[in-house]
C-alpha positions in Angstrom: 39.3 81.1 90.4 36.2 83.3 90.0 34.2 83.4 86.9 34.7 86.9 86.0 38.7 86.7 87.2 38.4 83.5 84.4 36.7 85.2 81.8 39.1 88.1 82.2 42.5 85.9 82.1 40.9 83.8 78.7 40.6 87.8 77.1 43.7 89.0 78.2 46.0 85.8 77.3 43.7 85.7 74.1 44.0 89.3 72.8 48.0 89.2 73.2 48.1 86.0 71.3 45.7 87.1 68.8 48.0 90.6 68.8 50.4 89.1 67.9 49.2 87.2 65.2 47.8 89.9 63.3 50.8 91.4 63.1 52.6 88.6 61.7 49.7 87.9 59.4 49.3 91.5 58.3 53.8 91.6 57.0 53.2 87.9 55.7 50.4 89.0 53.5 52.1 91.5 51.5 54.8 88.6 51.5 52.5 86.1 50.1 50.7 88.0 47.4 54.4 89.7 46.1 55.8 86.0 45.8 52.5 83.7 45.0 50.7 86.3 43.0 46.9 87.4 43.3 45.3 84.2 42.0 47.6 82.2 44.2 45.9 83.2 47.1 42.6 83.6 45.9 42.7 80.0 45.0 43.9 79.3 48.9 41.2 81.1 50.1 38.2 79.5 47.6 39.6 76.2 48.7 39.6 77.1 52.5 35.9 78.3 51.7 35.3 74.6 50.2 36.3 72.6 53.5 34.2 75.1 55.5 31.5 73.3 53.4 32.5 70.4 53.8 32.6 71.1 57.8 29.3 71.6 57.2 28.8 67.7 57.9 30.2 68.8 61.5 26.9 69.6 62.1 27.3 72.0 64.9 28.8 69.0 67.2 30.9 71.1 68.8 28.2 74.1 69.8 26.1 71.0 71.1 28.3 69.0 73.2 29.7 72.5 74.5 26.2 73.4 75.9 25.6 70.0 76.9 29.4 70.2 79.3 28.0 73.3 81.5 26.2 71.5 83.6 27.9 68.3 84.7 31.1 71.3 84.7 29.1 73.4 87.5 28.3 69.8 89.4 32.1 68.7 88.8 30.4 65.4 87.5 33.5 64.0 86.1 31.9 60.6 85.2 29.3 62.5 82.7 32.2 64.7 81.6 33.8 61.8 80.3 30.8 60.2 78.7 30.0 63.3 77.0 33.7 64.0 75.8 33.9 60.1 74.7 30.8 60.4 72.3 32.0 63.5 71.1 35.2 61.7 70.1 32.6 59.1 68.7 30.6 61.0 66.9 33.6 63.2 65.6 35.8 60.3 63.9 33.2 59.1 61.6 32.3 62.8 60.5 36.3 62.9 60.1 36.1 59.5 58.0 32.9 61.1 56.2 34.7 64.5 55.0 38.0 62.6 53.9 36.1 60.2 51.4 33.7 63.2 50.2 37.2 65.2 49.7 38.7 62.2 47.9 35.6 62.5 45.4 35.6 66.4 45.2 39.3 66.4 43.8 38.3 64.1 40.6 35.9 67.5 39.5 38.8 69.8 40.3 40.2 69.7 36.1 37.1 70.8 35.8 36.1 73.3 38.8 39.9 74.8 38.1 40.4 74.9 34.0 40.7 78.6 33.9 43.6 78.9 36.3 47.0 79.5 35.1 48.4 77.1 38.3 49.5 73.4 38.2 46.5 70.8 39.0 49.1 69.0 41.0 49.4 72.3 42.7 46.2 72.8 43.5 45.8 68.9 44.5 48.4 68.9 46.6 47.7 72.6 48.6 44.3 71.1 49.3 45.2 67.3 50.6 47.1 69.8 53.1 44.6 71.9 54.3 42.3 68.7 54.5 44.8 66.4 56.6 45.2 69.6 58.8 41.5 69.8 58.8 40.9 66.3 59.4 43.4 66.4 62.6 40.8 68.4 64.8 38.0 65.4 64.1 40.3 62.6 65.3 42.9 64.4 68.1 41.5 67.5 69.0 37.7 67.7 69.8 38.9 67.9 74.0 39.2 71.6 73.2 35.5 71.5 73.7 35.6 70.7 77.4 38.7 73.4 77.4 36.3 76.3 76.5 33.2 74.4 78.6 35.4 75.2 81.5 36.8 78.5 81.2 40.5 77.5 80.3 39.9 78.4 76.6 43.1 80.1 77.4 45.3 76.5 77.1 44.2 75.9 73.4 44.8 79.4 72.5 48.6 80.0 73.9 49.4 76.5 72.0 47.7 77.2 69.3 48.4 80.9 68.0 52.2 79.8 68.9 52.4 77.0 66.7 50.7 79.0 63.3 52.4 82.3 64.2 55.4 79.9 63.7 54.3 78.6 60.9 53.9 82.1 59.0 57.0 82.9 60.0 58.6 79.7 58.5 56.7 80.3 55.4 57.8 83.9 54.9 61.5 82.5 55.5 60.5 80.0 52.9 59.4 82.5 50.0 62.1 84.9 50.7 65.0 83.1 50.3 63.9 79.3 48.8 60.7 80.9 46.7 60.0 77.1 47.2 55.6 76.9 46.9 55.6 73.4 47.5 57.7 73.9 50.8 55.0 76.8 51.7 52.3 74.1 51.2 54.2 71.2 53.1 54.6 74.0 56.2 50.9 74.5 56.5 50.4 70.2 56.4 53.0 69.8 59.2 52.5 72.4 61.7 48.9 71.0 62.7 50.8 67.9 63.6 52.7 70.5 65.9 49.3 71.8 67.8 48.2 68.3 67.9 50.8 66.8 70.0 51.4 69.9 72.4 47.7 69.7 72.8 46.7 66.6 74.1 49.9 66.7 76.5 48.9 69.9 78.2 45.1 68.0 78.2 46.2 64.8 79.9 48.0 67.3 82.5 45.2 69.1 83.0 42.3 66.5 83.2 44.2 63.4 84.4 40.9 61.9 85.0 39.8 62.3 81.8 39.7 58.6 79.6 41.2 59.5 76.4 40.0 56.1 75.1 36.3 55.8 76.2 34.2 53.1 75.0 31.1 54.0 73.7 28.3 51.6 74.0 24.7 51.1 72.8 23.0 52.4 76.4 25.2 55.6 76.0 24.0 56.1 72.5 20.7 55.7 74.1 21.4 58.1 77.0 22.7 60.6 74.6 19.3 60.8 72.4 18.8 64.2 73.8 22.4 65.7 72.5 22.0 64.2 68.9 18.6 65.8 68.9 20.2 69.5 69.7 23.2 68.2 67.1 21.0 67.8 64.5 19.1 70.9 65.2 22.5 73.0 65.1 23.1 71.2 61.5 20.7 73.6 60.1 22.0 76.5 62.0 25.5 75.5 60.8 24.0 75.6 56.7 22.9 79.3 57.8 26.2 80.4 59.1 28.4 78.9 56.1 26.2 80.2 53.9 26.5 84.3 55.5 30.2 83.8 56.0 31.4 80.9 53.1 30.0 81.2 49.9 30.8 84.8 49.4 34.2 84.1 48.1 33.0 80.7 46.4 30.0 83.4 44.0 33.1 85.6 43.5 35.9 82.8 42.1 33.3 81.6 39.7 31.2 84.5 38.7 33.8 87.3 38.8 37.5 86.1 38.5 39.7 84.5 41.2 42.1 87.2 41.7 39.1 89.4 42.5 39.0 86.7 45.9 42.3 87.9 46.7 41.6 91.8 46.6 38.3 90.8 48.5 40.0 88.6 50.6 42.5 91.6 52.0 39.5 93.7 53.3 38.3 90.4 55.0 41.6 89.8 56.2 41.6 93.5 58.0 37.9 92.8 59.3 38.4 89.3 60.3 41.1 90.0 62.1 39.2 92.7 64.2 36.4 90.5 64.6 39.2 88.1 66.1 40.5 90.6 68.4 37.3 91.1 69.8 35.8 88.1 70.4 39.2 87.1 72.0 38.2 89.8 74.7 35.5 88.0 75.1 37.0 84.4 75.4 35.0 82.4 78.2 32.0 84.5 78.5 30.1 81.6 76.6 30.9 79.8 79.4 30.2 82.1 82.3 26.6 82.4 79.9 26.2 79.2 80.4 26.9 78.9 84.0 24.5 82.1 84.8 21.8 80.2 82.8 22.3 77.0 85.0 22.1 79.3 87.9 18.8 80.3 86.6 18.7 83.8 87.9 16.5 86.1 85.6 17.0 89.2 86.8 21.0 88.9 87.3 20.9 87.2 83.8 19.8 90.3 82.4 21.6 92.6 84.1 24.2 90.7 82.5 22.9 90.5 79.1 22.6 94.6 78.6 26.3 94.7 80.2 27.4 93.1 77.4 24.8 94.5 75.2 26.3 98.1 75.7 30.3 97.0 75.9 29.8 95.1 72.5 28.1 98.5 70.9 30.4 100.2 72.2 33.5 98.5 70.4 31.1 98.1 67.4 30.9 102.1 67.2 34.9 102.9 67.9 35.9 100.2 65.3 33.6 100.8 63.1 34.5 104.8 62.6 38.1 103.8 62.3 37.7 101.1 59.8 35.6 104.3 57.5 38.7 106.6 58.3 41.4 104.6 57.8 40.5 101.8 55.7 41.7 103.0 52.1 44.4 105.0 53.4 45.7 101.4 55.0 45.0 99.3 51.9 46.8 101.8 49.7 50.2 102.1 52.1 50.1 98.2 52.8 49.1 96.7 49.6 49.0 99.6 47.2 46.3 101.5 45.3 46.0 98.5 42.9 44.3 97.1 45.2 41.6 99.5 46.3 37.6 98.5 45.8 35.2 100.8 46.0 33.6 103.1 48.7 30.2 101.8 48.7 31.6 97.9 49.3 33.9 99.1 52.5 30.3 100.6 53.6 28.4 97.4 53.2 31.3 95.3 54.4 31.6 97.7 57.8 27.6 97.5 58.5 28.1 93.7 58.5 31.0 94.0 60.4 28.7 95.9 63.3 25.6 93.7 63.1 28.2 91.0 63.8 29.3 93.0 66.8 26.2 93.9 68.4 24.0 90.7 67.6 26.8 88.8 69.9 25.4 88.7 73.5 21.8 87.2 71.6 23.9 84.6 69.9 25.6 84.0 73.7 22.3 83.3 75.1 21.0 81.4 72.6 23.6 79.0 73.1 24.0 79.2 76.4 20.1 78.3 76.4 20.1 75.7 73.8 17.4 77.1 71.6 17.8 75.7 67.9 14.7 74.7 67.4 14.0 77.8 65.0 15.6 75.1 61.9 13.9 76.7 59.6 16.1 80.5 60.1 19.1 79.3 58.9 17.4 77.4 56.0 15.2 80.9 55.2 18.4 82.7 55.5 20.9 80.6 53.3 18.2 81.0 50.5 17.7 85.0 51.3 21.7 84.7 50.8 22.2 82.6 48.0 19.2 83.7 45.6 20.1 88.0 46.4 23.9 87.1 46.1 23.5 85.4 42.7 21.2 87.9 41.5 22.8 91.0 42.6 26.3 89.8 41.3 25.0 90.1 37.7 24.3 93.8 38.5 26.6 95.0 41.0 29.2 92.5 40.5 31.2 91.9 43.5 29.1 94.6 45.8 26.1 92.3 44.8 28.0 89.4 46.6 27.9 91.6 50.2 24.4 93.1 49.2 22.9 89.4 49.5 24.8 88.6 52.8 24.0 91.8 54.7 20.3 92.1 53.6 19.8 87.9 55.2 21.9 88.9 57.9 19.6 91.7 58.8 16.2 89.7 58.4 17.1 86.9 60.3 19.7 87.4 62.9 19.1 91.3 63.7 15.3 90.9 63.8 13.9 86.8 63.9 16.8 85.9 66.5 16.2 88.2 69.6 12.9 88.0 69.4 13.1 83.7 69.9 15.8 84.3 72.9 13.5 86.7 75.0 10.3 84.9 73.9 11.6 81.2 74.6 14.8 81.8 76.7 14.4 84.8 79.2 10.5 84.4 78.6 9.8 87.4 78.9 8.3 90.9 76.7 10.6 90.7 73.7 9.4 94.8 73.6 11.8 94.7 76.3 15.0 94.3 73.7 13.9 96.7 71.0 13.3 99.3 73.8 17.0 98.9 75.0 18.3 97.8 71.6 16.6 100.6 69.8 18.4 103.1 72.8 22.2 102.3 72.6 21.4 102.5 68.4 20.5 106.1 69.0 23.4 106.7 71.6 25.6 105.7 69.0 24.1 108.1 66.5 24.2 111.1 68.8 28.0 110.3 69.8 28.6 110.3 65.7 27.2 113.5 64.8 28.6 114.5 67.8 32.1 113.7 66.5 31.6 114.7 63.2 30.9 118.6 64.0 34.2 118.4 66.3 36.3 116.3 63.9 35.8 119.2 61.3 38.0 121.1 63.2 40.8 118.6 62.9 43.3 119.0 59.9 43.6 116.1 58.1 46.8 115.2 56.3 47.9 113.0 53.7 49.7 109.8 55.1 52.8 108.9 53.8 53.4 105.7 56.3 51.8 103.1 58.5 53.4 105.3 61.4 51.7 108.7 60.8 48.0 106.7 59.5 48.1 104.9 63.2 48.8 108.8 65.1 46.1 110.0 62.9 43.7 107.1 63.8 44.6 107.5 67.3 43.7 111.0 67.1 40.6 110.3 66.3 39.6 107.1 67.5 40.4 109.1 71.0 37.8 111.4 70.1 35.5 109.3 69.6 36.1 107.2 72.1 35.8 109.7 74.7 32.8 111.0 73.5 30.7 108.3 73.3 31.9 106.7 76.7 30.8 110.0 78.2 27.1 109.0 76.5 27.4 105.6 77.3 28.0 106.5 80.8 25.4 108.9 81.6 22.0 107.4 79.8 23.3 103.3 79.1 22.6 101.3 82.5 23.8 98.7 81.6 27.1 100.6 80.5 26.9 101.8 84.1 27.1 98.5 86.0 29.8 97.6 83.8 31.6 100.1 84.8 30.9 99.7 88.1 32.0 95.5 87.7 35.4 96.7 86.6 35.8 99.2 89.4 34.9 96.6 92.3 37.4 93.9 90.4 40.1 96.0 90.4 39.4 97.6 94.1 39.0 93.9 95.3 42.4 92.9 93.2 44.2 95.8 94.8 43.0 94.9 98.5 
């Protein structure tokens, strides 16, 4: 199979899973927060944020060995496949080993960390010994999803996957509705892993039955591997950065504002997650087919390639974004209620991170696909941007101060540092070159706005009294929209244009 026809069977499989899953997730929400209460879940999801800390000590592993597969991949050299897979496995039991003991530790501060909860220490214990063993399942059974994604058949972990913990929501809905049984809730999300696990490594050993599950790792392998710790210990850093923009938020908001305030923040992250999900599942594989077009080591076809996806990830950036600013209360308020509302200026703040997220994609592709961490000192500039303008701001703005701090770092280090390192020390070329086309589809999505926004004035605008009419009203104008700003995007965006033109020879060829 082809690498686009690959990349296009990971997105499609992918999106329907991930579909499906958000609308699961979106009824079991409401389900959860009616039957657990507010600070409930706002102490699931500050102690979800607390393993992603401790993940921390995964030290971008994963990112590393993945790069490190697309070569021996593209030579089908099965016999470095398995060497790389087998010190991954190494590398990943003692980090496993490493979090469990550092866990063990954490939970004799938790009287402490959790006094001003109103739920049962051996409630909070227990919830968290089950998101760690579920945790600690990927470090010891489940690191071959690496060589999964290396090779394009990200679409294998996904089907199994998103089956398994769309299952499990459903059980724990069943659970709350007619037991109302929290401990059984807890025990579902420590048992379904087990679940993934076993489905998993079947489909694997079917699928690579040359692969050794059990590889011995010996000194002159460590030895040949220098060059991979070196990249996994420059991803480290890059992993403190990441954590850091996308972790602590909620962490600043349990302890400085109040933990139900995690759960109300939590439900627009929820929404925006989820849509993040959605479209990176379109996207499922093209890390890979990066990867193989860097080890191809065409410039000019990597490029063309690069502002293809430049102008398809701004062009989803723009459509979502405009129907998460129409819709987003209206949705809140019919799902959840008005009680749960924040303010205008944090759904603004929260959207422009949800687009620099978008559009800052095919750089962060590339950057992979071309190993560059060296820049160590990025993540470590922007954790401390982060931290110190989070902290500071929360005193003042309270929980907008918290998204203040994370989009302001964002924007310093990943919108402006990072694609200036790619096209100076990957492509090696003009990094002009970027801002010029960068700078282009910004203003293309700024015409196609105002654009809309003198037509849309036109449009009456009712009240919505269901999810039903708010999605015909969101259609209405998300068509709009759409149509505008694909007319724009296909009449001054090249790159726009030979995506367009990708799509049309696919689908004539498929057709033939």
């Amino acid at each position: 199979m082809s690498r686009v026809a690959l990349t296009i069977k990971n997105a499609w499989i992918a999106l329907i899973f991930q579909l499906l899953y958000v609308i699961i997730q979106f009824f079991s929400r409401n389900i959860f927060l009616e039957n657990l209460g507010d600070e409930f879940i706002g102490t699931v999801e500050t102690l979800k944020s607390i393993l992603q800390f401790l993940n921390l000590s995964e030290l971008g592993i994963g990112a590393a060995v993945g790069f490190a597969l697309y070569k021996p991949i593209y030579d089908n050299n099965k016999d470095k496949i398995n060497e790389i897979i087998g010190y991954l496995g190494f590398l990943y039991k003692r980090i496993g080993l490493f979090i469990l003991g550092i866990s063990i530790l954490l939970m004799l501060f938790f009287p402490f960390f959790f006094e001003n909860t109103t739920i049962s220490l051996t409630t909070i214990i227990f919830l968290f010994s089950a998101l760690l063993i579920s945790n600690l399942l990927s470090y010891f059974f489940a690191y071959y999803v690496f060589l999964l994604e290396a090779d394009q058949k990200a679409y294998i972990n996904i089907t199994i996957g998103q089956s398994v913990f769309i299952l499990r929501l459903g059980l724990q809905c069943i659970v709350l509705i007619y037991l109302q049984d929290v401990m059984l809730w807890i025990l579902l999300e420590l048992l379904t892993p087990f679940i993934y696990i076993f489905l998993l490594r079947k489909k694997i050993r079917h699928t690579y039955p040359w692969l050794i599950f059990n590889f011995k790792i010996t000194k002159p392998i460590r030895n040949n591997q220098k060059d991979l710790l070196k990249k996994i210990k420059q991803i480290s850093f890059h992993k403190l950065g990441s954590f850091v923009s996308n972790s602590t938020d909620n962490i600043i908001i349990f302890s400085m504002v109040n933990p139900a305030m995690v759960a109300f923040v939590g439900n627009y992250q929820m929404i925006m997650n989820n849509i993040n999900l959605l479209v990176s599942k379109l996207f499922d594989g093209t890390n890979a087919s990066v990867g193989n077009l860097v080890a191809e080591n065409d410039l000019k076809n990597m490029l063309k390639v690069f502002w293809e996806f430049m102008a398809l990830r701004f062009f989803i950036a723009g459509c979502s974004t405009i129907l998460l600013y129409i819709g987003f209360d209206e949705l809140i308020t019919l799902w959840l209620g008005e009680k749960y509302l924040l303010s205008e200026t944090i759904l603004i703040v929260l959207i422009i991170i949800f687009f620099m997220l978008q559009v800052r994609q095919p750089i962060d592709s590339f950057k992979q696909a071309y190993g560059l961490y060296d820049d160590i000192w990025s993540p470590i500039a922007q954790s401390i941007i982060n931290l110190t303008l989070s902290i500071i701001f929360v005193f003042q703005y309270g929980v907008l101060g918290v998204f203040l701090g994370t989009m302001i770092s964002q924007f310093i280090i990943v919108m402006l540092w990072r694609p200036y390192y790619v096209f100076k020390y990957g492509f090696k070329i003009n990094h002009g070159i970027y801002w010029k086309g960068f700078t282009l589809h910004l203003l293309y999505f700024t015409i196609a706005f105002f654009i809309y926004y003198y037509i849309s004035k036109n449009f009456s605008v009712s009240s919505n009294t269901n999810l039903l009419s708010l999605f015909w009203q969101l259609l209405k104008f998300g068509i709009l929209f759409f149509s505008i700003y694909f007319l724009i995007l296909s009449l001054f965006s090249s790159g726009f244009k030979d995506l367009i033109n990708r799509f049309y020879n696919l689908i004539i060829k498929r057709f033939k």
